[in-house]
N, C-alpha and C positions, 0 to 999 in steps of 0.2 A: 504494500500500500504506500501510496504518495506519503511523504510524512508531513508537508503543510494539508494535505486534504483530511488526515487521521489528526491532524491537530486543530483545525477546522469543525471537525465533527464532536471531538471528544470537548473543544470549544463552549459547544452548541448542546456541551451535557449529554451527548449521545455516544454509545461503545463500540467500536466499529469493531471487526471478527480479528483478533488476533491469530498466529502458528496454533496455540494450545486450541485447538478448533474440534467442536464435536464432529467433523468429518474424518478425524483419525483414529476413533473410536473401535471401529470396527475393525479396520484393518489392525490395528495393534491387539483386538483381543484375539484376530485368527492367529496372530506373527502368534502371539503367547503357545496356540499348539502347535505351532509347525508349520501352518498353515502363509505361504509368503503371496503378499501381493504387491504391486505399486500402484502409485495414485499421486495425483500432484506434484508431477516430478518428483516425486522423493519411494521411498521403498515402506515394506511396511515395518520394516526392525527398526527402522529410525524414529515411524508411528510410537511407535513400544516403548522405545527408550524416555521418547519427547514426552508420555505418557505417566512412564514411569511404573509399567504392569509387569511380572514377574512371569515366567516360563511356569506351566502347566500340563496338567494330563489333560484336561478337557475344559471349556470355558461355555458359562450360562452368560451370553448378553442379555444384559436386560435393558429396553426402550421404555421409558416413559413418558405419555405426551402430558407435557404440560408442567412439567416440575420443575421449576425456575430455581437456582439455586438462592435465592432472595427469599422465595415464597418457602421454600424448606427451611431456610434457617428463621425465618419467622414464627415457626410454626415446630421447631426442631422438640419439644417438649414430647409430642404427640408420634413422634418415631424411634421407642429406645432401640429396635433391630437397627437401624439404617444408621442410628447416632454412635452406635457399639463400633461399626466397621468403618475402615480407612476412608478417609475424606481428603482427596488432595484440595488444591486451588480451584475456585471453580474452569470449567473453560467457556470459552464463547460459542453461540450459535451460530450458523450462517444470517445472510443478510438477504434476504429478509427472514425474522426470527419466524419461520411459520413451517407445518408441517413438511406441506409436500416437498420444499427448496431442503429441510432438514435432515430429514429420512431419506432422500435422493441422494445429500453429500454424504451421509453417513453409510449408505449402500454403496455407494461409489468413488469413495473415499476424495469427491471431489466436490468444488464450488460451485454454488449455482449457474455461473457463468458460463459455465463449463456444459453445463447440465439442460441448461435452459428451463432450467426449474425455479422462475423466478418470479414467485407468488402462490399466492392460494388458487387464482381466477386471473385469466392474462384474455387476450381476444383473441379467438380461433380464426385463423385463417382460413377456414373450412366456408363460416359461415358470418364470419364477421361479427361476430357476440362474443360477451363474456361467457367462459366456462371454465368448469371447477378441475383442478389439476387435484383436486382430492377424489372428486365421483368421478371424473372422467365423462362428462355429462353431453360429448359431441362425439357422434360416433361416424364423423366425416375425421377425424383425427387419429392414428396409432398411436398408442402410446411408447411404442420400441422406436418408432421412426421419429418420435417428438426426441426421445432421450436416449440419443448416440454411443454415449459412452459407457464400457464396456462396465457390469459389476463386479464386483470384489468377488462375487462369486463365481460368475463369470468368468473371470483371471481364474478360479482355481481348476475351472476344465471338471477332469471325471474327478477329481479330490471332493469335489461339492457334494460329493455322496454322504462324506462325511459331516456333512451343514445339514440344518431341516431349518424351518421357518415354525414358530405356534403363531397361529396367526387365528381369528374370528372366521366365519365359514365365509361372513360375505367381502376378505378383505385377498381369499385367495384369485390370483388372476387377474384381479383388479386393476385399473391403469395405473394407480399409483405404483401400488407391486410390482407391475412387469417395467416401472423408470426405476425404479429403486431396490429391487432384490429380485429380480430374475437369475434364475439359475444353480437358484436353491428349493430341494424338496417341503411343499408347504405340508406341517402339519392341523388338521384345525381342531382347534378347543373354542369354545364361548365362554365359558364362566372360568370364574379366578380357579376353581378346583381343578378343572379339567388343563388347565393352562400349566400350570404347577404338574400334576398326574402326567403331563406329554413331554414336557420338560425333564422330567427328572428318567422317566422312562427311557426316552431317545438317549440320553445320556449312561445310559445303563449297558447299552446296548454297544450299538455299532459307532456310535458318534462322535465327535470330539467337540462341536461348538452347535450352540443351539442360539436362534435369534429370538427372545421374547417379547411381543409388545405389548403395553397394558394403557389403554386407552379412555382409565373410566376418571380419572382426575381433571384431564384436560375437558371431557362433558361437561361433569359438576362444575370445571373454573367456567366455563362460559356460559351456562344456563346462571349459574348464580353467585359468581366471582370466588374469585380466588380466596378473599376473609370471609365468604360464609363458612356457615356450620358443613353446608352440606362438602362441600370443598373437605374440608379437613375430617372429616368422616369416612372420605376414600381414600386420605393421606393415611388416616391410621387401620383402613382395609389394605392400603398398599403394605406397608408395615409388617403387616402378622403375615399376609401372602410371603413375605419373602423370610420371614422367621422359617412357614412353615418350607418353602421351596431349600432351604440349607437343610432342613432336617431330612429332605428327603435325595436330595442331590449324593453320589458316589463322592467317598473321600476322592484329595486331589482337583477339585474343582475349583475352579474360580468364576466369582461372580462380578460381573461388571457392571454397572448401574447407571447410567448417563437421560438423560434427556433432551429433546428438540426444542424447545424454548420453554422460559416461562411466559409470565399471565400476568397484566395491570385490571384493575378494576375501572371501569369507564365512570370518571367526573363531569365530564363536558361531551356532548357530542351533538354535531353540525349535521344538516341533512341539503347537501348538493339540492333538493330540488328546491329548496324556501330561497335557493340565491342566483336569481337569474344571471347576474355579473358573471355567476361558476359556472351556469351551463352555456354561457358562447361559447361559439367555436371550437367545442369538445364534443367529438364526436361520438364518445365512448369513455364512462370511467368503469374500468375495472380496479384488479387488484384487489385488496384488503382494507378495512378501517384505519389501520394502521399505520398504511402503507400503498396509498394508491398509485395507478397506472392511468395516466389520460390520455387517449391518441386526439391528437386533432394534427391538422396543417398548419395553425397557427401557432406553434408550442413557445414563442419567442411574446407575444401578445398577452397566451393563458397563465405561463408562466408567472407573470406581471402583474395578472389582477387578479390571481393567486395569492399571489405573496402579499399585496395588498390585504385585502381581505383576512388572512389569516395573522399575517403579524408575527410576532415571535412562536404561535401555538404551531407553526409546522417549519420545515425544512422543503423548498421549493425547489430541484434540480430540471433544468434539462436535461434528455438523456443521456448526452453526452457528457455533460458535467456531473449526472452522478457513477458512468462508469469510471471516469477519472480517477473518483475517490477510491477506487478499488476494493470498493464494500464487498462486492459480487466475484471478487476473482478475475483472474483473467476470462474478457466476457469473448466468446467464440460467436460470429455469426447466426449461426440459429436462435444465440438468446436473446442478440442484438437484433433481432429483427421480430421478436415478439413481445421485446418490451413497450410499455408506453413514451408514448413521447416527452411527458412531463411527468415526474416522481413526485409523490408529496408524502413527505416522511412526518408521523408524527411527533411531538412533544410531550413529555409529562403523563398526564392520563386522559390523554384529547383525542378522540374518534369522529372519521367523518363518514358518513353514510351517503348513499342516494335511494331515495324510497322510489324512485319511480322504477316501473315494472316490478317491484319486489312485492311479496304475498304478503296483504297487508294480515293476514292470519299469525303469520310467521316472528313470535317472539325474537327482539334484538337481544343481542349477546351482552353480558353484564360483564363476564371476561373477556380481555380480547389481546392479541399478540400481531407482531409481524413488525413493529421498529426496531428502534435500535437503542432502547433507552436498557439499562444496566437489569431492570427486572425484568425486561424478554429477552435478554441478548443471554447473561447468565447461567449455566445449566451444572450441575454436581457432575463428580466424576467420583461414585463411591465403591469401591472392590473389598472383596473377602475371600477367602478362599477356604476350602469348607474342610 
């Protein structure tokens, strides 16, 4: 990263992605068994090292969406398993701090830039609308041919035999799945039992690294924020889950614990359609609350009365000035040609919406992620080894 843009950003109270990066996650828990791959120019023992994970018989990854390393130590009272085990530095998420760009670099040991994995919701060139890089909601679109780059699993060829996926029944095949861990056997579990039960199993067996995701904290943080009750009620389900998944995992094991961003709770937030100034000459806002995407022709105009408008509450780039800042990695072509034309990065706990076309049925999210401010960028790096 430029270092006046990284001094620019951290400036402006925002965390831009440093090396210690949740995309080398993965690779350094395969390096742990043997398993070698590369990924962003670099290898995965060097992942290992930068990590600081120790050589094993076998390795439980475990994903968590939505466990901010902020919101955990907030709240660190309500987890004595997770608080008993090694806790390095936190590391940072990609940029934008949101699933599908997260889980991609961390299956691919590589930046969104890279990936083209850059947002929740970007505009399909299929059909010229926003659609979700989570459901995969255009089915004018591949998702193998959206996201080029090879995975970690991928690299390891017939050795992935050794890999399995627990995955929910409906997240096998999935587009996301097939940008970000194709070429791993998926196994499906639904409930925390069953998830735990496949996990410890496959590792009994033939395995050496299992990918586990657990997905039920990042719901609660956004149905009803990250300092509800109900939030910290899946923190301390998450908790005994992995009590109970040590007690049942083979000696020799190591457990990795990491997450794809954390969660602010929304104080303020703007709705694009109450401000006609915001909708000239924008053709299209996609992207995230957090973290939007405008395409219009005029991007040097919208920019303008953007920035106007919002004032200190956002961070207003051209596209080209905010690949500069090298938040996204080195950005390749495809990513560069589906990003929006104008970025608007948020501030503080300030979300911007557009209600138009959106299901006025449809509950707004009370958590929400995808900038770059230190409680979504943050994520734990916690290991044990059993």
């Amino acid at each position: 990263m430029n270092n006046n843009a990284a001094a620019g950003l951290e400036g402006a109270g925002l965390t831009p992605p440093i090396s210690r990066n949740v995309r080398a996650t993965l690779s350094a828990a395969l390096d742990a068994v043997g398993l070698a791959t590369s990924s962003a120019g670099t290898i995965s023992a060097a992942d290992r090292a930068l990590l600081g994970l120790p050589k094993a018989e076998r390795v439980c990854f475990v994903l968590v969406d939505g466990l901010g390393a902020h919101n955990l130590a907030a709240r660190s009272g309500h987890v004595p398993t997770l608080r008993a085990w090694t806790q390095t530095e936190p590391l940072t998420t990609v940029a934008p701090s949101t699933t599908a760009a997260a889980i991609t670099a961390v299956g691919t040991g590589e930046a969104p830039g890279a990936t083209a994995m850059m947002s929740y919701a970007l505009r399909s060139p299929a059909s010229g609308r926003s659609f979700s890089l989570i459901s995969w909601n255009d089915p004018g679109l591949d998702p193998v041919s959206w996201q080029r780059m090879p995975t970690l699993f991928e690299q390891l060829g017939s050795t992935a035999d050794a890999c399995r996926l627990i995955q929910p029944a409906s997240f096998v095949n999935s587009g996301l799945t097939l940008c970000a861990l194709r070429g791993a056997k998926a196994l499906v579990a639904d409930s925390i039992d069953e998830r735990i039960d496949a996990a410890a199993a496959a590792l009994r067996t033939q395995c050496r690294a299992v990918y586990l995701y657990w997905e039920e904290l990042d719901h609660a943080g956004h149905r009803h924020g990250w300092t509800s009750e109900q939030w910290t009620i899946q923190l301390e389900a998450l908790d005994s889950a992995m009590a109970a998944l040590a007690r049942r995992l083979p000696s020799g094991t190591l457990i990795v614990l990491t997450a794809d961003h954390g969660m602010v709770d929304v104080a303020e937030r703007m709705d694009v359609a109450d401000y006609p100034e915001l909708q000239r000459d924008v053709d299209l806002v996609s992207g995230e609350e957090r973290l939007l995407h405008l395409y219009t022709r005029e991007p040097g105009a919208v920019a303008a009365r953007w920035r106007e408008a919002l004032g200190q509450r956002s961070m207003v780039l051209l596209r080209d000035d905010a690949i500069a800042t090298g938040i996204f990695g080195e950005v390749h072509a495809e990513a560069r040609a589906v990003m929006g034309d104008v970025l608007v990065i948020q501030h503080g706990d300030f979300s911007i919406m557009d209600s138009r076309g959106r299901d006025p049925h449809r509950s707004l999210m009370r958590g929400v992620h995808g900038s770059l401010t230190a409680e979504e960028m943050l994520v734990p790096l916690i290991t044990e080894v059993v």
